[in-house]
C-alpha positions as CSV (number, residue, x, y, z in Angstrom):
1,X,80.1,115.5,100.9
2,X,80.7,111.8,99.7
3,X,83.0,110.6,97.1
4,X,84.1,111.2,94.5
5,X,84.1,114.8,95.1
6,X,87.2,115.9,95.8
7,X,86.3,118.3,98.5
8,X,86.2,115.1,100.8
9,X,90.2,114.5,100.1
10,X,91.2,118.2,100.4
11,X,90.0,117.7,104.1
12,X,92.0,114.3,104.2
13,X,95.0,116.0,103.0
14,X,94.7,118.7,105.5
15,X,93.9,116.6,108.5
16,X,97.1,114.7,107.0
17,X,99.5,118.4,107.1
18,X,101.9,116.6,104.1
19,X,101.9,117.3,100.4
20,X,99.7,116.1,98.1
21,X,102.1,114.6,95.7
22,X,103.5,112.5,98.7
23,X,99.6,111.1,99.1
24,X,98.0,107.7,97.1
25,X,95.0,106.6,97.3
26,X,93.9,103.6,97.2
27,X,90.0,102.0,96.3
28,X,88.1,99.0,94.7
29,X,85.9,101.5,93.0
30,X,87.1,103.1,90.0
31,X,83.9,105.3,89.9
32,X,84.3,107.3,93.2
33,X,87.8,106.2,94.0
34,X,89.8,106.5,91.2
35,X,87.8,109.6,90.1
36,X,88.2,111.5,93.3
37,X,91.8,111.2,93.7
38,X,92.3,112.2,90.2
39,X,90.0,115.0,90.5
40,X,91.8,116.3,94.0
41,X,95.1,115.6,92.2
42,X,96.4,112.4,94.2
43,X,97.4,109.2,93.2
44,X,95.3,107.5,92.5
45,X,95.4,103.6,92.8
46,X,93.0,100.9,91.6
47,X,92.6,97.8,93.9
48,X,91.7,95.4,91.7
49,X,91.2,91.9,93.3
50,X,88.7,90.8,90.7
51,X,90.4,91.0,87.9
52,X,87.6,93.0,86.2
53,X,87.9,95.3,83.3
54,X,87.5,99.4,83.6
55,X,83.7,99.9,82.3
56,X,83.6,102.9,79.8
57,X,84.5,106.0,80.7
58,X,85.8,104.7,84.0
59,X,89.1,106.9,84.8
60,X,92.2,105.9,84.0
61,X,94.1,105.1,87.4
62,X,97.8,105.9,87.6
63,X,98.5,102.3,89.0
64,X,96.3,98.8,89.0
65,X,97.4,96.7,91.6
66,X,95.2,93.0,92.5
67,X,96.0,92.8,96.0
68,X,97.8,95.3,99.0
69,X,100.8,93.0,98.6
70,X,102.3,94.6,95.5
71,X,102.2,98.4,97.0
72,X,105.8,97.0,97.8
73,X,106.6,96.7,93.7
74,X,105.7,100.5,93.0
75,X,109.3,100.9,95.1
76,X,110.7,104.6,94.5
77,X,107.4,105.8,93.4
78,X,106.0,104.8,97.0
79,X,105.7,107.9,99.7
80,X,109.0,109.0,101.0
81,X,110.1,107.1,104.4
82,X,109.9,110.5,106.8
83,X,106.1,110.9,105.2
84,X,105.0,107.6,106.1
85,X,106.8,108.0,109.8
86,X,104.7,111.1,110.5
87,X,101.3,108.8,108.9
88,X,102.1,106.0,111.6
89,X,102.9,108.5,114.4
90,X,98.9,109.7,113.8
């Protein structure tokens, strides 16, 4: 099982024991990336360092950032402080 199929994610999200809606994911590769979080429902979040522009049919992701420094500008849409306290305690 290999990205973009979502059954990969649903095993991350279990392993992870919080909600899905309290999950993003985050990839370079809009293909496998962006499609398997849409497809097991997460968040989906394009790392975009190039600049480059979505090829056809490429999924739409819910957020295009060009580097990890502007996770910090999604503010309130960003994981809930206790959720990312029980990540780091992992």
């Amino acid at each position: 099982m290999v990205k973009p199929d979502p059954g990969i994610f649903e095993i991350a999200i279990s392993r992870l024991g919080v909600e899905r809606q309290a999950i993003w994911h985050i990839g370079d590769n809009p293909r496998v990336d962006v499609e398997g979080a849409r497809r097991a429902r997460l968040t989906a979040i394009w790392l975009n360092r190039s600049g480059a522009n979505r090829a056809p049919g490429d999924p739409a992701p819910d957020f295009e950032i060009a580097s990890l420094t502007e996770l910090s500008a999604l503010g309130g849409r960003a994981p809930k402080a206790e959720v990312r306290d029980q990540l780091r305690r992992r």
